[in-house]
C-alpha positions in Angstrom: 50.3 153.6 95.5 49.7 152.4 99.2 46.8 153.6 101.1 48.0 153.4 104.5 44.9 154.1 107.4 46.0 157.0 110.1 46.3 154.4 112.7 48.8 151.9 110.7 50.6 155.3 109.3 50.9 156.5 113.3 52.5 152.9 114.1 55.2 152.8 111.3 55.7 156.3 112.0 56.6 155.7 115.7 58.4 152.7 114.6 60.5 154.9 112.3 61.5 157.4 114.9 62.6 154.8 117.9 64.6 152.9 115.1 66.5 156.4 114.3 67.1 157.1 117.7 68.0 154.0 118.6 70.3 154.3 115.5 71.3 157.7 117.0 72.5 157.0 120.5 74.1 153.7 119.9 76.5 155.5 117.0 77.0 158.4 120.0 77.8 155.9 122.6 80.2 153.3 120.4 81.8 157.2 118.8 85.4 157.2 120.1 86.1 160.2 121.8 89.5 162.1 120.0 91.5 163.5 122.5 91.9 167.0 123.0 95.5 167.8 122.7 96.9 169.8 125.5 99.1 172.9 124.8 102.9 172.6 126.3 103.7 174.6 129.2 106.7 176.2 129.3 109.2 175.6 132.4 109.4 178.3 135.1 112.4 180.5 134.8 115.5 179.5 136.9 116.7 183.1 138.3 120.4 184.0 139.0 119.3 185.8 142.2 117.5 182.7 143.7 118.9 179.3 144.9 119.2 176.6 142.2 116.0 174.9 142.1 113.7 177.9 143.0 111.7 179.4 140.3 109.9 182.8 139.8 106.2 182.2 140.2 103.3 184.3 140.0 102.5 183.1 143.1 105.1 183.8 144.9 105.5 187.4 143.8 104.3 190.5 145.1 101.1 192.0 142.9 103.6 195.7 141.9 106.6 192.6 140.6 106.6 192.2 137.7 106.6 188.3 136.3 109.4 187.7 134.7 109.2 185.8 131.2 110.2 182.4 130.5 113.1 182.4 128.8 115.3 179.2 128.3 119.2 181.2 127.5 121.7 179.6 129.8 122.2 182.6 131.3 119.6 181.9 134.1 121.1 179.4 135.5 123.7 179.8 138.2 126.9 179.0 137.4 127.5 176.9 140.6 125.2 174.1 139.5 127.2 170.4 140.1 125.9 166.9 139.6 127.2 163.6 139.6 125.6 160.3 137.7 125.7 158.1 134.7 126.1 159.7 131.7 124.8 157.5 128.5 124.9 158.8 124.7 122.0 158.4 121.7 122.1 155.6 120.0 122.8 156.4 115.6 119.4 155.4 115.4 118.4 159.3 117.0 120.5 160.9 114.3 118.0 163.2 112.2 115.4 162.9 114.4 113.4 165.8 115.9 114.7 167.1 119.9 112.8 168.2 122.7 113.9 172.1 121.4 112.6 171.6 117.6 116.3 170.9 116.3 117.0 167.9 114.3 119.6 165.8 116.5 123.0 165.5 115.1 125.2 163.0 116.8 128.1 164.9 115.3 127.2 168.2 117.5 128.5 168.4 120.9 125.4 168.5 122.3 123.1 166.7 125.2 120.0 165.6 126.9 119.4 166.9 130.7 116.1 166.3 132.3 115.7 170.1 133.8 118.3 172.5 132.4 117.1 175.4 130.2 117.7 174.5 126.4 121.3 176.0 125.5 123.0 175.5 129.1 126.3 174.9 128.5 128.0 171.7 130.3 131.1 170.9 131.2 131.1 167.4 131.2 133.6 165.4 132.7 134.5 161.7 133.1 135.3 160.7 136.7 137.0 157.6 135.4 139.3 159.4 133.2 139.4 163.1 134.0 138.0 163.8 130.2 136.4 166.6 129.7 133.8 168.3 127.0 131.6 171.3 126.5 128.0 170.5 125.6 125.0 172.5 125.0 121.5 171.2 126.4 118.8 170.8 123.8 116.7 168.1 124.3 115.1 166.7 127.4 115.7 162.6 129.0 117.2 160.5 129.8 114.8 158.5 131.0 116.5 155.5 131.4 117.5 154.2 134.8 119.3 156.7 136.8 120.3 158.5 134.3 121.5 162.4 134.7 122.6 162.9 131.2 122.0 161.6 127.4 125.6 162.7 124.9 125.9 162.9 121.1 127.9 160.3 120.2 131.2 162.8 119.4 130.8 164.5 123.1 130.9 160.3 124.2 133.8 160.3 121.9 135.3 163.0 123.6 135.0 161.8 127.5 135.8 158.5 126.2 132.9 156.3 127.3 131.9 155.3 123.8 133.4 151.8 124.4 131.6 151.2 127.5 128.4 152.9 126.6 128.0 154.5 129.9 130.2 156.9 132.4 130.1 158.2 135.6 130.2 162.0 135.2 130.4 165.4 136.8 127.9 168.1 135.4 129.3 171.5 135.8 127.0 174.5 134.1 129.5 177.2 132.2 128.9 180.5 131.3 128.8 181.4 128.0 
């Protein structure tokens, strides 16, 4: 066994400790940080009562108002919504895959992508080329392509008729249900 004098055991002991801290810091400096995921916010609610585009806010409330809860029904959206742009449809490679709402996409469904609509708005899509129309029902969010107003299932495409030239120029009409 190995004698070791107070004085050498005090230098390897110091030795020891700077080598695990060194040790220490470097594997907490080089540690990647894992990002903190953040929770989804849910839209504001689009209200019937208020212009399109204005939202019930907390903010803007008096403190005896209630807030109302978000709900996404098409129902709060006012009927009188219009827009005009290019229209686009999913690609078969989408089919299966998960939507913005949870669903699994279906390029069978008559069904579309809006960028601000509540999920389950229901669209009456028309073809300004044409004059086809189609009812659609919103459920996933984009597109996010290049001016874009409006991704379709490939059988609402079908049914405007701009599956041959991939894209449309279309009017956006919200119906009731």
């Amino acid at each position: 066994m190995i004698r070791l004098k107070s004085r050498q055991f005090r230098k390897y002991a110091a030795l020891a400790i700077s080598v695990s801290a060194f040790i220490g810091l470097n594997s907490a400096l080089s540690a990647k940080e894992i990002p903190t995921p953040v929770a989804a916010i849910a839209a504001p609610t689009v209200v019937a009562d208020n212009p399109v585009g204005s939202v019930v806010s907390p903010v803007n409330q008096k403190s005896d108002v209630k807030v109302q809860k978000t709900n996404f029904a098409s129902n709060d959206v006012k009927t009188s919504f219009l827009q005009t742009g290019v229209a686009s449809y999913y690609g078969p490679g989408f089919h299966g895959r998960r939507t913005a709402n949870g669903e699994k996409f279906n390029q069978n469904a008559m069904t579309a992508a809006h960028r601000t609509l509540p999920f389950g708005t229901k669209l009456k899509v028309t073809n300004l080329a044409n004059g086809q129309s189609t009812i659609v029902r919103v459920n996933d969010r984009g597109p996010y392509a290049g001016g874009r107003v409006l991704d379709l299932s490939v059988a609402a495409a079908k049914q405007i008729g701009s599956t041959h030239s991939g894209v449309a120029k279309v009017k956006i009409e919200v119906v009731s249900n």
